[in-house]
N, C-alpha and C positions, 0 to 999 in steps of 0.2 A: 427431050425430057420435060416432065410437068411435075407442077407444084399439087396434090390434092390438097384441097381445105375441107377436113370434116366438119359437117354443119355449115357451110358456105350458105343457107340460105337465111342464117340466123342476121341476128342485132348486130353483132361486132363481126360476123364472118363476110358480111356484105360489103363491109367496109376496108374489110381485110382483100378481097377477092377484086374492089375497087383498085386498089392502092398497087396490087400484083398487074393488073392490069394494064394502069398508067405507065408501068416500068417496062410494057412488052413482053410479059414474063409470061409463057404459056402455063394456064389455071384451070382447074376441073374443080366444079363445086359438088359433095357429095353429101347428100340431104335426101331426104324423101319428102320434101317440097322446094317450087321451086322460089325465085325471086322475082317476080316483075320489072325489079327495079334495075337489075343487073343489068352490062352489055349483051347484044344477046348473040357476040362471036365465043362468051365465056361456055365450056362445056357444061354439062348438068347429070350427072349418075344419082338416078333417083334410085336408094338401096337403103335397108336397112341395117346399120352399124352393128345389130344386135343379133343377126344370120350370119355365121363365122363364114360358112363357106361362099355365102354371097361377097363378103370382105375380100377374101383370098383371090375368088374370081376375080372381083374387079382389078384389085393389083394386078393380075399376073394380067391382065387386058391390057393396062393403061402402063406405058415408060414413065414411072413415076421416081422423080429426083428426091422430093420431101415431101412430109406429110405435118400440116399445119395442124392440131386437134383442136375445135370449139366446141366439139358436143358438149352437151351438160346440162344437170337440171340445179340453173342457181340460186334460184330462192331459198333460201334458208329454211324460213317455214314452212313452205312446201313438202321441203327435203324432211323435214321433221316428221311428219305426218305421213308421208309416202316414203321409208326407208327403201324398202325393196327399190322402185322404181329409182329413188339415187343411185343405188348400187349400180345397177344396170346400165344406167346413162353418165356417171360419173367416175365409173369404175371400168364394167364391164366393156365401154366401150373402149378406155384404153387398152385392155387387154387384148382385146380383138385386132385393135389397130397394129398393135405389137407384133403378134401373132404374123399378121398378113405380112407384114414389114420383115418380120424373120425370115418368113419361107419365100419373098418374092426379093431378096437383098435390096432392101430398101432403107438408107444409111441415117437418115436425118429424120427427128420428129421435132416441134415447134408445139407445146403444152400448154394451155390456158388454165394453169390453177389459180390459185385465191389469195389474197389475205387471210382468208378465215382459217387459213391451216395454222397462225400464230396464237390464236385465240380471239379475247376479247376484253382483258382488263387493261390494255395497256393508256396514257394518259399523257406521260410527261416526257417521251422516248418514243423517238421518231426509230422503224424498224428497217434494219437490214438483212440481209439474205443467210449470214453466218449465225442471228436469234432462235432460240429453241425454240420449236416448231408446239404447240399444246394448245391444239384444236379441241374449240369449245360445245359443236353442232357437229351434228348428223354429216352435214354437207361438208364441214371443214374434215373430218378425219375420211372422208371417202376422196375426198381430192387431197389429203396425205397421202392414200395409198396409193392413189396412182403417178402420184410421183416417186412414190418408191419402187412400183410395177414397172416406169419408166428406167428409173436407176440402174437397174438389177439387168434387166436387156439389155443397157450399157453396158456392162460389165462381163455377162455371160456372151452377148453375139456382138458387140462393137457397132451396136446403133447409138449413135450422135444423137445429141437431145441439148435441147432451149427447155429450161421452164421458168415461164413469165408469171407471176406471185402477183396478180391485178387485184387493184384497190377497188374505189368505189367508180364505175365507168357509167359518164353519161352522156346524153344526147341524142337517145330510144326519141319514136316517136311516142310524147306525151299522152297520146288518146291509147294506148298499150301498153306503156311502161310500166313496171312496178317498183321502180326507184323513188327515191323521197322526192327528187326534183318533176319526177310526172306527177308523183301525188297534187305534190303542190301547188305545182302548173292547172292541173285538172282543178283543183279546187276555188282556184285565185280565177279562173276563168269562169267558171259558176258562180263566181260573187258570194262564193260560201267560206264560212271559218276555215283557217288554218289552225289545228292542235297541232300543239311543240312538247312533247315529252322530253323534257330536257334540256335548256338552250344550252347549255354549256357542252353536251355531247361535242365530236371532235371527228370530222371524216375529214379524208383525202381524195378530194374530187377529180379525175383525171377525162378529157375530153375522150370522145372515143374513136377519133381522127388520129390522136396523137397513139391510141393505143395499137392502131391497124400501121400505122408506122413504126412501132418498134419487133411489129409481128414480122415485119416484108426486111425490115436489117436484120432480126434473129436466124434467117436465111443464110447469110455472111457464114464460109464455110472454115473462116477461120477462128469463129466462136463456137468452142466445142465444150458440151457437157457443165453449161452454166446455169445458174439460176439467178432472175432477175426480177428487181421489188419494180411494179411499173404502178408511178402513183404520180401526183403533182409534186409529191415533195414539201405539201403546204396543208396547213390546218384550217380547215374552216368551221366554225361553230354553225350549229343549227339556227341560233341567233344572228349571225352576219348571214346567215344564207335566206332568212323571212328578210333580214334588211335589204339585198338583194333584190328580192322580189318587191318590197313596198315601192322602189325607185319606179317601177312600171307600173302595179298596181298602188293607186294612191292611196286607196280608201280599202284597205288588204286589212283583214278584220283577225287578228294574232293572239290568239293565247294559247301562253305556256302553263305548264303542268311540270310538277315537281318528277324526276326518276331517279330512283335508286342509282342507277349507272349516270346520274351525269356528270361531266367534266373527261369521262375517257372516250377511249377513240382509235384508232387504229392511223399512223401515220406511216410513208414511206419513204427511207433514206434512199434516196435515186443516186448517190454518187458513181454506184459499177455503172448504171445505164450511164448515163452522162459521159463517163471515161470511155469505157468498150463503145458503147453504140452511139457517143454523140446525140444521145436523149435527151430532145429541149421541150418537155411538154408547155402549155400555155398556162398562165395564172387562171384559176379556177375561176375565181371572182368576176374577171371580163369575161370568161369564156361561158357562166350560167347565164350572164346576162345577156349575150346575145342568141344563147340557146332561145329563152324566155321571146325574146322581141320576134325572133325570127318563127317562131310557134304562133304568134298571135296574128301574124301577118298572114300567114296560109290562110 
């Protein structure tokens, strides 16, 4: 039996298909490109997620145990601007996935949805899994419904389902990233300004090692039909996080800029991961900073 990882050739499915790996666990990565970087005893189904009957084929090919999902299109802003195309990759391909999973009795899926399906005013109140869900973007209410497209196949065919509620995940290679910590990486490396809209803003930075770690426990067949907030558990201001970077960069040239939204933030109460999965992510703060060192060394 094999694990498929959809999108295995992405940021966090690489890492995820790493982690499967190390444990022995036979893994099929299925992306319509591949990874370089990967072992290359891991399988590869170059297919498009968005060809139902290409989906179906493949299950009914491959003895598949679970199916891990990372497709998705997560930029926010992106997402704004290209509705449709979210739908399709945020949406449509759980559907599909489902689909195939119904007609080839395929019991377990493993979801990467978001923080952003809670919103975005939140400030003083770290979130938990049981919080009314009131998606504020294009991208947050399209990975609501596929956690409800998830649900519902729970319900009507008794497919098993993980969904991981992931915060702000870092550790992209900075020369592609479009997270605030490549930005800023890219920027502090060019000797150029950093703008801080905000310093008081408020993320929950989580490595993205620790996050392909609680993707390979959500496996565990005795976790059935949970949802889980996968964050550090810890606030960091946009202001500690330029502090962060000055430690490396001496002469790191910072200004802030007043924003309507500063001081909120999105935080995650990690207590269920911590209890069910034994979830220890690392403190943010050491773990940017050796993001940082370990980028300038390349």
């Amino acid at each position: 039996m094999a694990i498929m990882v959809l999108g295995g050739a992405g940021f966090i499915g690489s890492h995820v298909i790493r982690k499967l790996a190390s444990a022995n666990l036979s893994t099929i990565s299925y992306d319509l490109f591949s990874n370089n970087t990967l072992e290359e005893e891991i399988r590869w189904v170059k297919a498009d997620i968005l060809e139902l009957n290409t989906v179906e084929r493949i299950f009914f090919e491959y003895e598949i145990d679970s199916v891990i999902h990372l497709i998705g299109l997560p930029t926010i802003g992106y997402c704004r601007k290209n509705p449709h195309l979210s739908f399709l990759l945020n949406v449509m391909s759980v559907q599909n996935s489902l689909e195939a999973m119904r007609k080839t009795d395929t019991k377990r899926i493993v979801f990467a949805s978001s923080a952003a399906v809670y919103g975005s005013a939140f400030s003083q109140m770290t979130l938990k899994e049981t919080d009314a869900t009131n998606p504020a973007t294009v991208y947050g209410h399209h990975k609501l419904i596929a956690e409800q497209l998830i649900r519902s196949y729970s319900e009507a065919y008794g497919i098993e389902h993980v969904i991981l509620r992931l915060f702000n995940v870092y550790g992209v290679d900075p020369s592609i990233g479009k997270d605030v910590i490549s930005i800023f990486l890219r920027k502090a490396i060019n000797c150029e300004p950093i703008y801080v809209h905000g310093s008081r803003k408020v993320i929950d930075f989580v490595h993205v090692d620790d996050v392909a770690t609680i993707f390979a426990k959500s496996l565990n067949k005795k976790i059935v039909n949970e949802i889980f907030c996968v964050g550090s558990g810890r606030k960091t201001t946009l202001k500690e996080l330029t502090d962060i970077f000055k430690k490396t960069f001496k002469n790191l040239d910072v200004k802030y800029e007043k924003a309507t939204d500063d001081g909120t933030g999105l935080v995650a109460e990690i207590d269920k991961a911590e209890s069910m999965m034994e979830f220890s992510p690392r403190n943010p703060k050491a773990g940017i900073e050796k993001h940082i060192v370990s980028n300038i060394r390349k």
